[in-house]
MIVEXLO-56935 format. One record per atom (N, C-alpha, C): residue number from 1; atom name; x, y, z. Coordinates in Angstrom, 2 decimals. Atoms other than C-alpha are relative to their C-alpha. Layout:
<palums>
 tiba marro      xx      yy      zz
  NUM    CA       X       Y       Z
...
</palums>
This chain:
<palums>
 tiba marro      xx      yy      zz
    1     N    0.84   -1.17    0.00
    1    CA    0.00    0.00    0.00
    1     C    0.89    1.24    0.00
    2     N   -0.52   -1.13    0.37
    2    CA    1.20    3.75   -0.89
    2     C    0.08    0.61    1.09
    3     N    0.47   -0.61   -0.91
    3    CA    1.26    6.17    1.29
    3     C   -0.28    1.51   -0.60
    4     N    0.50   -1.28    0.62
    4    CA   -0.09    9.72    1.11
    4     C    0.11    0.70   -0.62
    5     N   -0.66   -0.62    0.68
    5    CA    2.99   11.21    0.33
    5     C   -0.14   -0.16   -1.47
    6     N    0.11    0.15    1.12
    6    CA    3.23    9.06   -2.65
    6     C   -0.57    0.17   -1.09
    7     N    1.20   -0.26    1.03
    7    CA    0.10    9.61   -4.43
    7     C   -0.07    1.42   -0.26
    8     N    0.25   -1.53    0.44
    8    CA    0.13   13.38   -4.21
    8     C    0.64    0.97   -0.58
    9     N   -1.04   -0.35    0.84
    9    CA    1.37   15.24   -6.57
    9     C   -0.29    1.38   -0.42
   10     N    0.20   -1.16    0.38
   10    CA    1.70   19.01   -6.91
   10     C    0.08    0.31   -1.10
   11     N    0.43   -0.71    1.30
   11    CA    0.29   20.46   -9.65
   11     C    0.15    1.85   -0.48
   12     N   -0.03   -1.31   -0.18
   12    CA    1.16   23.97  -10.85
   12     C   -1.05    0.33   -0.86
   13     N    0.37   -0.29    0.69
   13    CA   -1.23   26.46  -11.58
   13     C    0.33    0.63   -0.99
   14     N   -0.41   -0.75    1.37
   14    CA   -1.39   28.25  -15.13
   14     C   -1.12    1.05    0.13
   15     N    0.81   -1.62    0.53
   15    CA   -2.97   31.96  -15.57
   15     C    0.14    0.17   -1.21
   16     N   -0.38   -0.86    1.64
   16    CA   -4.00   33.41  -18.59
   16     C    0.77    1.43   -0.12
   17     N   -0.22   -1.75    0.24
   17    CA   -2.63   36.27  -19.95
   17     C   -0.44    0.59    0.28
   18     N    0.82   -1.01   -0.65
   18    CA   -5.28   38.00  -19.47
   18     C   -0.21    0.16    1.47
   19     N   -0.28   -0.08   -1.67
   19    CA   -5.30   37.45  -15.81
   19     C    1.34    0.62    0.81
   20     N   -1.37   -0.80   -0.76
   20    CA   -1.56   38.30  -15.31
   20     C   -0.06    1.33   -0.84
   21     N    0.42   -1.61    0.45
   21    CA   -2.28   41.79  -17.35
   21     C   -0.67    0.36    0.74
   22     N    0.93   -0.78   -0.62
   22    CA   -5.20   42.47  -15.32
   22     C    1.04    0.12    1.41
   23     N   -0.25   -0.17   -1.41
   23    CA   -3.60   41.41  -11.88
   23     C    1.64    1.61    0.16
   24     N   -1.37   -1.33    0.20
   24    CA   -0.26   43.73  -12.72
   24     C   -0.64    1.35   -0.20
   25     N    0.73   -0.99   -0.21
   25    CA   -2.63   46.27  -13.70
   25     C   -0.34    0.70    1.13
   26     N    0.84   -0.46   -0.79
   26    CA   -4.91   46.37  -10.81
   26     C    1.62    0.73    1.49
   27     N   -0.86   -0.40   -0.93
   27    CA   -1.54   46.13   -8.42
   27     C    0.80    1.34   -0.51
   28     N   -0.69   -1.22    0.08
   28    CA    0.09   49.11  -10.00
   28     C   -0.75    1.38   -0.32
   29     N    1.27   -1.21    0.21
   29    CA   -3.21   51.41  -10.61
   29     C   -0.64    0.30    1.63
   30     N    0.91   -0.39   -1.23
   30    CA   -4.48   50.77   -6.87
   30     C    1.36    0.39    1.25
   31     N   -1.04   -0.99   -1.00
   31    CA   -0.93   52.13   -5.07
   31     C    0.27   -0.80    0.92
   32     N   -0.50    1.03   -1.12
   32    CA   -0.84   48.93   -2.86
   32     C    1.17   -0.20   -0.21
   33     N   -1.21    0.89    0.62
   33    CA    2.08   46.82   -2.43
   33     C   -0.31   -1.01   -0.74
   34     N    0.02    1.40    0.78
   34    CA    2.60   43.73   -4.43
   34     C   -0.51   -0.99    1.05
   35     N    0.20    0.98   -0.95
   35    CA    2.16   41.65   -1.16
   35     C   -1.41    0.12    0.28
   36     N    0.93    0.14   -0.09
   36    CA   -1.10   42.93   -0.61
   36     C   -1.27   -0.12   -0.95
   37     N    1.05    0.44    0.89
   37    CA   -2.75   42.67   -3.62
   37     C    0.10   -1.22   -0.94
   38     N   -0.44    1.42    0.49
   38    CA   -1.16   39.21   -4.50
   38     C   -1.09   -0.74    1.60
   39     N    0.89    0.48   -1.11
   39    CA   -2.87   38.36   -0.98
   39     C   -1.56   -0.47   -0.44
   40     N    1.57   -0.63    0.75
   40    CA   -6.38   39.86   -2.43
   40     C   -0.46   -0.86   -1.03
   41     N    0.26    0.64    1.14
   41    CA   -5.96   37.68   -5.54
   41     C    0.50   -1.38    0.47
   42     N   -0.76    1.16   -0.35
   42    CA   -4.47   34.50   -3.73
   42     C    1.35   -0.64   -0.48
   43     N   -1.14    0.32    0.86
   43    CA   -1.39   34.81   -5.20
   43     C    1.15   -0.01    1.02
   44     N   -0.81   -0.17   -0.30
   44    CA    2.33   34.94   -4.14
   44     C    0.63    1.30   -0.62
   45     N   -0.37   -1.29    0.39
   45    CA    3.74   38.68   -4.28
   45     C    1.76   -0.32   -1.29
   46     N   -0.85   -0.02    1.49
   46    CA    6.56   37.32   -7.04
   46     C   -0.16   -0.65   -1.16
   47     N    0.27   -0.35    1.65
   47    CA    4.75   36.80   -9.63
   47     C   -0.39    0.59   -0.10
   48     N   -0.02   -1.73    0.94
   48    CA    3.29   39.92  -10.11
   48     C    1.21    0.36   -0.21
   49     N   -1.07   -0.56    0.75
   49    CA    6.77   40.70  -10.25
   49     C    0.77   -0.16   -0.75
   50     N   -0.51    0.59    0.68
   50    CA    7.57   38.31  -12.06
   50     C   -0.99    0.50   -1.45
   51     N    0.81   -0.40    1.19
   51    CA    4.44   38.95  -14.75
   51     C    0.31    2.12   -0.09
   52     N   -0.03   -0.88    0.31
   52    CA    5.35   42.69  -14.68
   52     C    1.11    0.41   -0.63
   53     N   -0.90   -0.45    1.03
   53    CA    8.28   42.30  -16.69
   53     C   -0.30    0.61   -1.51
   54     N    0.76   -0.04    1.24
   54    CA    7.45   44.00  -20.05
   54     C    0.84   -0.81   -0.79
   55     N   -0.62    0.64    0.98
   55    CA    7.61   41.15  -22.57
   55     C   -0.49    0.71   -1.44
   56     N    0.67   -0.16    1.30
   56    CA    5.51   42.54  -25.33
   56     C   -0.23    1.56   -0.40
   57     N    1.03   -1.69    0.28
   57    CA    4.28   45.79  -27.12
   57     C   -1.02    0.01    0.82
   58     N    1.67    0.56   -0.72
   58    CA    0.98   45.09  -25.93
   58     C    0.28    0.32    1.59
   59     N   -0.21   -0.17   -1.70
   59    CA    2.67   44.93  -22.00
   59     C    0.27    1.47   -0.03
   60     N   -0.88   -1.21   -0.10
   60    CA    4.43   48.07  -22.55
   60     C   -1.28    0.79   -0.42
   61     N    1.05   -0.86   -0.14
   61    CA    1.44   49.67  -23.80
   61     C   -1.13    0.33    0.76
   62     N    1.10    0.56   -1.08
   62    CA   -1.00   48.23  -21.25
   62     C    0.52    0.95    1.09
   63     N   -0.83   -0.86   -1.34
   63    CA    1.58   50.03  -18.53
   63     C    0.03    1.59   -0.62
   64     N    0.12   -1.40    0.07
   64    CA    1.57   53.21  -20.35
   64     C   -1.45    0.69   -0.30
   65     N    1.31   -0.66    0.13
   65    CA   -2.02   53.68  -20.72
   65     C   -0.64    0.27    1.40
   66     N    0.30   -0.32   -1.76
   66    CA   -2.39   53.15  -16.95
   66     C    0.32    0.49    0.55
   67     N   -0.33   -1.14   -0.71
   67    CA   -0.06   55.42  -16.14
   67     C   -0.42    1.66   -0.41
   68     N    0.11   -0.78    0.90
   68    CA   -1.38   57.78  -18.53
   68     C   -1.57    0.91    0.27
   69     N    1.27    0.37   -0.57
   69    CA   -4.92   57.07  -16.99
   69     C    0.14    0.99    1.65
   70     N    0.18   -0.48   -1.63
   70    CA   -3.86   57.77  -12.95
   70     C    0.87    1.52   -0.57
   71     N   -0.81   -1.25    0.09
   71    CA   -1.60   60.74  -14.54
   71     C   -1.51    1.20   -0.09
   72     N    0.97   -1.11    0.74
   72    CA   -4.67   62.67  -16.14
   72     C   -1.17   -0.06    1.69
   73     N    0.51    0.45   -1.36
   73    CA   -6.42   61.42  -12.49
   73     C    0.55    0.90    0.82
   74     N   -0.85   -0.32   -0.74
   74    CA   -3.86   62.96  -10.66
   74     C   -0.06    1.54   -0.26
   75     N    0.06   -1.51    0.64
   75    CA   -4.00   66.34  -12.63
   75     C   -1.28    0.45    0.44
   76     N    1.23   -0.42   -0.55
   76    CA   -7.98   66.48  -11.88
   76     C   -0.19    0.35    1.11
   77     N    0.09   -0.34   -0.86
   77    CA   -7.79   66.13   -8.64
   77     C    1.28    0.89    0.51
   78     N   -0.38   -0.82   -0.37
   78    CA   -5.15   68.47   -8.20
   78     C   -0.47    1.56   -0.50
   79     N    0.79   -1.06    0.53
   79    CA   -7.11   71.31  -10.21
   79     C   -1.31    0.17    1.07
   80     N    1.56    0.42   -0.71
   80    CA  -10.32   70.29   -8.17
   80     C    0.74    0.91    1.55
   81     N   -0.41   -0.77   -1.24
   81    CA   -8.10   71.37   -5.16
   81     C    0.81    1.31   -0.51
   82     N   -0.27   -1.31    0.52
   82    CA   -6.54   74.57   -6.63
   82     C   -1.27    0.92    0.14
   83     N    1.17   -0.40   -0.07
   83    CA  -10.02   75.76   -7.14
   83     C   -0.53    0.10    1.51
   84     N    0.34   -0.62   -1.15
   84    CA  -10.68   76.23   -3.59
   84     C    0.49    0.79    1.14
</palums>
């Protein structure tokens, strides 16, 4: 007979793309750390840092539209406070 050890066999998971774009996203648009929004998503905080390497056009553009996004964000609400 086997024992428990034997039979069990870690399996890694696989993310889509689209999941490691979004999660790199969300962690670098919401100002957390990596640790806590790898927590949030049940992840381990190195692979987001591992998926936030830019491999592609597509990555590199994904990261500059989001910064491009909290920039024009960032400008509003500093006008919004000027104004008073």
């Amino acid at each position: 007979m086997k024992s428990i050890k034997e039979n069990s066999v870690k399996t890694r998971r696989q993310f889509a793309e689209t999941f490691k774009r979004e999660a790199v996203q969300i962690w670098l648009a919401s100002g957390k750390s990596a640790e806590v929004i790898a927590q949030e998503l049940g992840l381990h905080a190195d692979r987001l840092y591992a998926w936030k390497k830019p491999g592609s056009v597509a990555d590199l553009q994904s990261q500059l539209d989001t910064a491009l996004r909290e920039n024009r964000h960032l400008r509003e609400q500093r006008d919004i406070l000027k104004k008073r």
